[in-house]
C-alpha positions in Angstrom: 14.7 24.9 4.0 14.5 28.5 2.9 13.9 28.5 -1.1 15.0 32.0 -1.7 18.8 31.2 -2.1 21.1 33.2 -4.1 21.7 31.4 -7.4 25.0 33.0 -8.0 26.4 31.7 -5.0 25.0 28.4 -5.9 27.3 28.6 -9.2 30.1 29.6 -7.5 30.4 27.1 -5.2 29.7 24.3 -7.5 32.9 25.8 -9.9 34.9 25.9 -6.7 34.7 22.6 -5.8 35.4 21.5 -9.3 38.8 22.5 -9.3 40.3 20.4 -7.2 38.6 20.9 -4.4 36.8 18.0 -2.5 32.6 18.8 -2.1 31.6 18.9 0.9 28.5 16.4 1.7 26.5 19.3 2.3 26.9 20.6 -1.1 26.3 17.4 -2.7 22.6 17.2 -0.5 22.1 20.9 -1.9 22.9 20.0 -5.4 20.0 16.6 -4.9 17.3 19.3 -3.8 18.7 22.3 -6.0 16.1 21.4 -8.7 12.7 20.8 -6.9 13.2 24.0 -5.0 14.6 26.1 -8.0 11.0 25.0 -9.7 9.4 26.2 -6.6 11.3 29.6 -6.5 9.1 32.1 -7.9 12.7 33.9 -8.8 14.0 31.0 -10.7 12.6 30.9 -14.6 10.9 27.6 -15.2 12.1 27.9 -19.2 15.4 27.4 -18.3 15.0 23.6 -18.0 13.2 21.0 -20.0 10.7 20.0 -17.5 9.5 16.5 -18.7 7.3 14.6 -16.7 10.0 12.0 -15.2 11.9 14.8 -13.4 8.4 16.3 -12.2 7.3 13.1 -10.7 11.0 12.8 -8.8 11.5 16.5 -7.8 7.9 16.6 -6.7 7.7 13.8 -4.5 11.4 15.0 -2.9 10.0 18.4 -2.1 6.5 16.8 -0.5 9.0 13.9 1.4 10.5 16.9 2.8 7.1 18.9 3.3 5.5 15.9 5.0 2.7 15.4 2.6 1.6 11.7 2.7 1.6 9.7 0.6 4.5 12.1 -1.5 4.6 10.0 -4.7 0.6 9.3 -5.5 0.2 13.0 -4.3 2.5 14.1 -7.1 1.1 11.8 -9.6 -2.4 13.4 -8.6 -1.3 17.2 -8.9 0.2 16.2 -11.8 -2.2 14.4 -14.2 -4.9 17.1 -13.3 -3.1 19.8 -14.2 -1.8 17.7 -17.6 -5.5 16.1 -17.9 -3.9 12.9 -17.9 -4.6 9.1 -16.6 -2.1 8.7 -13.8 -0.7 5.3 -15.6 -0.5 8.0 -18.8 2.2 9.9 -16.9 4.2 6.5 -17.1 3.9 5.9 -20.7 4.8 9.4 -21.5 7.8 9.9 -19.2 10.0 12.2 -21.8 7.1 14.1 -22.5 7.6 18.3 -22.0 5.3 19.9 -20.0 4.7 23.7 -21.1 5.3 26.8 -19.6 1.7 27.2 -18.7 1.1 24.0 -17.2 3.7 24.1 -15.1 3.0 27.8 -13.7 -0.3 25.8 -12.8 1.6 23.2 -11.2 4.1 25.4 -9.4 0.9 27.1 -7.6 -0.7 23.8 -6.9 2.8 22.4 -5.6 3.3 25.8 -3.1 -0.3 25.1 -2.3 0.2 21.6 -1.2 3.6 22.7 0.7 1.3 24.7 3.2 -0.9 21.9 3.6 -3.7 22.2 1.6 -5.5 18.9 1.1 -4.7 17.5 -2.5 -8.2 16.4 -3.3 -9.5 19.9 -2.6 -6.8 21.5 -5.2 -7.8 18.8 -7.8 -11.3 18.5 -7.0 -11.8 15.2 -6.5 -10.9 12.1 -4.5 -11.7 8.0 -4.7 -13.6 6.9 -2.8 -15.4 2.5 -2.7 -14.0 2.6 -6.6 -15.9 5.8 -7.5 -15.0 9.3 -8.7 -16.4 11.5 -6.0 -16.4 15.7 -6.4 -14.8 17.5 -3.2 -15.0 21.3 -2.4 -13.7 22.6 1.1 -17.3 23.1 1.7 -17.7 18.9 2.9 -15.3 16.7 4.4 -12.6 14.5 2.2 -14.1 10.7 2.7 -11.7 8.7 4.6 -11.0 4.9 3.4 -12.5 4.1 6.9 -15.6 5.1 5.7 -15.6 2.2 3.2 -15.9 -0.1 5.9 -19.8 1.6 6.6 -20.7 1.3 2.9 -19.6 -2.5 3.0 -21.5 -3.2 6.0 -24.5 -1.5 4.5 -24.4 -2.9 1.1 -23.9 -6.8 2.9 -27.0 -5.6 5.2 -29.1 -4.9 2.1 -27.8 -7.9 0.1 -28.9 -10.8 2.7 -32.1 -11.8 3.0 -33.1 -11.6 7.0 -34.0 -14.8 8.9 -36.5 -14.3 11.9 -35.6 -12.1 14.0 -32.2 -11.9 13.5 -30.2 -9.2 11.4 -28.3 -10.0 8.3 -24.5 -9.6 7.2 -21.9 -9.0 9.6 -24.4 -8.2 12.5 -25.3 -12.0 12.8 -23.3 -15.4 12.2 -22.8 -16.8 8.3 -24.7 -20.1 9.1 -28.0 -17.9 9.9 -27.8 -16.4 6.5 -30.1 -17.4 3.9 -29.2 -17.3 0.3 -30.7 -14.6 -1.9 -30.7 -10.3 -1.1 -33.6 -8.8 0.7 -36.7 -8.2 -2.3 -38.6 -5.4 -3.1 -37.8 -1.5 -3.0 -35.3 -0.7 0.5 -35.7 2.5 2.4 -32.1 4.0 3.2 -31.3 7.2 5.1 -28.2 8.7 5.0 -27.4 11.7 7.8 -24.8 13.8 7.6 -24.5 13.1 3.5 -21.8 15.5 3.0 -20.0 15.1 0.1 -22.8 12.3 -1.0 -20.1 9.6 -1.3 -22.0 7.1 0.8 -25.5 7.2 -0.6 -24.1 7.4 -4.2 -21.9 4.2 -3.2 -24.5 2.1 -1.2 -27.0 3.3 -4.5 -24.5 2.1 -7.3 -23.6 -1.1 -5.3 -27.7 -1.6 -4.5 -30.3 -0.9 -7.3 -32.8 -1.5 -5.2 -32.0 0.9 -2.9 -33.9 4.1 -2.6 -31.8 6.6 -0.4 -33.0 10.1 1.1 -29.7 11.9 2.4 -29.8 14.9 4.6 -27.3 17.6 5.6 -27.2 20.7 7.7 -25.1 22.3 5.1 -26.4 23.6 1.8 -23.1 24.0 0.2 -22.5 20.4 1.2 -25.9 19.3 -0.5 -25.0 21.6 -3.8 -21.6 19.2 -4.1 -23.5 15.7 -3.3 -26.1 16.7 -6.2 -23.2 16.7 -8.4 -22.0 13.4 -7.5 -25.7 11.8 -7.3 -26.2 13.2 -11.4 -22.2 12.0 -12.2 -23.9 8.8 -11.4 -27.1 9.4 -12.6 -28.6 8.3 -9.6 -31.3 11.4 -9.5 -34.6 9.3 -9.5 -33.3 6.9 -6.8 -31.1 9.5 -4.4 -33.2 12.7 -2.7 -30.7 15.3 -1.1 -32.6 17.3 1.6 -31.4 20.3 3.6 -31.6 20.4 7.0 -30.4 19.1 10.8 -29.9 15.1 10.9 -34.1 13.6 10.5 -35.3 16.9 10.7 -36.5 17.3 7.2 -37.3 13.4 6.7 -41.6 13.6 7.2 -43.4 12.9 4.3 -40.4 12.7 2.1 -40.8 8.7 1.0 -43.3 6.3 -0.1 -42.8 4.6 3.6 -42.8 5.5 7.3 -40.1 4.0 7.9 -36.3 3.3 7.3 -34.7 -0.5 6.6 -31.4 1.2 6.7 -29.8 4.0 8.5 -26.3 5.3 7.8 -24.7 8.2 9.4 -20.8 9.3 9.4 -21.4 12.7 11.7 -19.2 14.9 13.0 -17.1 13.2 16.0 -14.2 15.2 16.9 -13.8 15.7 20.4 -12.4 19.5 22.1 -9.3 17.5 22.4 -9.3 15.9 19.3 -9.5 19.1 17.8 -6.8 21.0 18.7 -4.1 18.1 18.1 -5.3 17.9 14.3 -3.1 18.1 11.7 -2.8 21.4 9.7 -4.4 20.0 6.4 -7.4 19.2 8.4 -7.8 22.0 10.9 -7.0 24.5 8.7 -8.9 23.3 5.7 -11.7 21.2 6.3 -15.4 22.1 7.5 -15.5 22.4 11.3 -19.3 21.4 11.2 -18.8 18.1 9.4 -15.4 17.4 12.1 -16.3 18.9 15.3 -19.0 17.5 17.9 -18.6 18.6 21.3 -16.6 17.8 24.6 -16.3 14.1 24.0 -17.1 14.2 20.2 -20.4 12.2 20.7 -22.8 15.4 20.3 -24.4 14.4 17.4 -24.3 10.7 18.1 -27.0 11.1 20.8 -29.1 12.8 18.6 -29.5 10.0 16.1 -29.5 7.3 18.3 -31.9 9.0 20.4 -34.7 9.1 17.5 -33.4 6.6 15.4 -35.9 4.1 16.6 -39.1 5.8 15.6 -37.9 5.9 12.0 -36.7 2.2 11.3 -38.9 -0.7 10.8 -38.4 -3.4 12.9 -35.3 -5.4 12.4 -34.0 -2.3 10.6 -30.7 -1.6 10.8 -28.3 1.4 12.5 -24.7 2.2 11.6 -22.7 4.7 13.1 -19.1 5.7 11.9 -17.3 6.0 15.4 -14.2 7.5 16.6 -11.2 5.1 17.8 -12.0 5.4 20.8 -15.6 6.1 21.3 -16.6 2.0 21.0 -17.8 1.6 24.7 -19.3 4.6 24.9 -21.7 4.5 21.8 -22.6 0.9 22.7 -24.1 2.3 26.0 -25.7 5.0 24.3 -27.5 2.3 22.0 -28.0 0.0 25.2 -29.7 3.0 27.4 -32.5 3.0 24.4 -34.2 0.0 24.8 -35.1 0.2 21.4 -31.9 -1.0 19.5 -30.1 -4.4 20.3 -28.1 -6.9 18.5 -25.5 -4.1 19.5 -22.3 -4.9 17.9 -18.5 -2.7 17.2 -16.8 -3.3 14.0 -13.4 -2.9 13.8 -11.4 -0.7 10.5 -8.3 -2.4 9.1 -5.9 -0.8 11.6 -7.7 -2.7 14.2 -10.0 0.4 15.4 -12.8 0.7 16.5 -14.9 2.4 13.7 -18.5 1.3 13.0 -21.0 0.9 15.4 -24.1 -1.4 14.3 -27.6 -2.0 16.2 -30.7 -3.1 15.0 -34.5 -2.0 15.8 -35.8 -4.8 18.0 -39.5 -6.3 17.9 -42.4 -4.3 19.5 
């Protein structure tokens, strides 16, 4: 709908109908949107109405229904409690509350932001992510709540103590798990850190845990160091700059990994140009795209991944939906990696692949 309308026209109409007249349903939808769009009309002045924080929440989620933005309501309540510095549950308590002129200038440029698809974590800064507060710039990716699934196969990995030969957690059957988490100091590499939001998750959720994380990206790195020191994590998480293992050597007290993580880039050619506007438009191609069949960098760590993980160590891959059979005969062709299994997200996808270093 165009936004520019002429509000003298609107008046008129409305005093038309109100003598006598009957109001035609289309006037009636008008007059339902007439608000949300008159706070989004850079013609319109905001002082004219009491803008509390009830009718925000409503007119906000109405004009982001109609935008597309999903989900509408917790996307207003986030716009909204940054720009007021509030708790989200705070914007309950306070309902009747006025917002000010200048806060909701803010929020009107946030709002129009949002409209053209702008990602709301990058215009508030942040995003949740396994129960923790993780910073987000436009320079890494926005974790997904499919990642989780990696962090909770890692952290049950680290947690169980291994039997034999076989590989704890989800990898193996319950009744072949001993009681008690693996001992002593583990090794953890994290490729493709990004944001930082897995190795600052698997290290709050593991205190034993000592984590190098690399990226290709700088920029990336400069937003994971400010999630590793939110968390205070800077004695137990290195950041290092560079492609995938390439800065690894001499970087630990060990030669080798117990734990590899990687969520890397797997968008395929295809992929790509069928993404939505808030991610093509907005989000790093280097942490999103990968090649023909988005697998580029999948070879690449499963190719070398064996010479850095001890044996029985453990590799998990975030995978597309539809790359399952195709990264289990990447990990097969090794001859390094068994105990090969595909874990599935909670819409029943395909999302995490999981091997782990077989004896010598």
């Amino acid at each position: 709908m165009n936004i520019s309308f002429s509000l003298t026209k609107y008046y008129e109409k409305e005093r038309f109908c109100s003598h006598g007249e009957n109001k035609p349903k289309q006037t009636q939808q008008f007059s339902n949107l007439f608000l949300p769009f008159t706070f989004l009309c850079s013609i319109y002045n905001l002082a004219m109405q009491n803008w509390t924080i009830q009718k925000l929440l409503i007119w906000i989620t109405e004009y982001f229904t109609e935008k597309g933005i999903d989900p509408p309501r917790l996307s207003a309540e986030l716009l909204l409690s940054h720009v007021l510095q509030m708790k989200r549950i705070e914007l309950y308590t306070q309902f009747n509350k006025v917002v000010t002129q200048e806060q909701l200038e803010r929020l009107h440029e946030l709002v129009k932001r949002a409209g053209e698809s702008e990602p709301i974590a990058y215009l508030v800064g942040k995003t949740e992510f396994y129960s923790l507060e993780i910073d987000v710039t436009p320079d890494c990716m926005i974790p997904r709540p499919e990642t989780e699934l990696l962090v909770e196969c890692a952290i049950e990995f680290l947690r169980t103590r291994p039997v034999g030969n076989l590989m704890a957690g989800s990898m193996m059957q319950k009744e072949e798990i001993s009681s008690g988490a693996r001992t002593g100091t583990q090794f953890v590499c994290d490729l493709c850190t990004g944001s930082g939001c897995i190795a600052v998750a698997i290290a709050k959720n593991f205190p034993n845990a000592r984590i190098i994380a690399t990226d290709i990206s700088d920029a990336a790195l400069k937003v994971a160091a400010v999630n590793v020191k939110r968390y205070q994590l800077e004695t137990r998480v290195t950041l290092l700059c560079g492609d995938l293992f390439g800065p690894l050597l001499s970087q630990l007290d060990t030669e080798k990994f117990d734990l590899i993580v990687c969520n890397p880039p797997y968008v395929s050619d295809s992929e790509f140009e069928v993404l939505g506007k808030n991610v093509k438009n907005f989000e790093p191609k280097l942490a999103l795209f990968a090649g023909t069949d988005g697998l580029d960098v999948h070879r690449k760590v499963i190719e070398n991944a064996g010479s850095f993980l001890k044996s029985g160590g453990a590799l998990m891959l975030e995978i597309g939906y539809s790359q399952g059979p195709a990264v289990r005969g990447l990990l097969e062709k090794t001859g390094a990696l068994g105990d090969i299994k595909i874990e599935k997200d909670f819409n029943n996808n395909d999302r995490i692949a999981l091997a782990r270093k077989m004896p010598s």
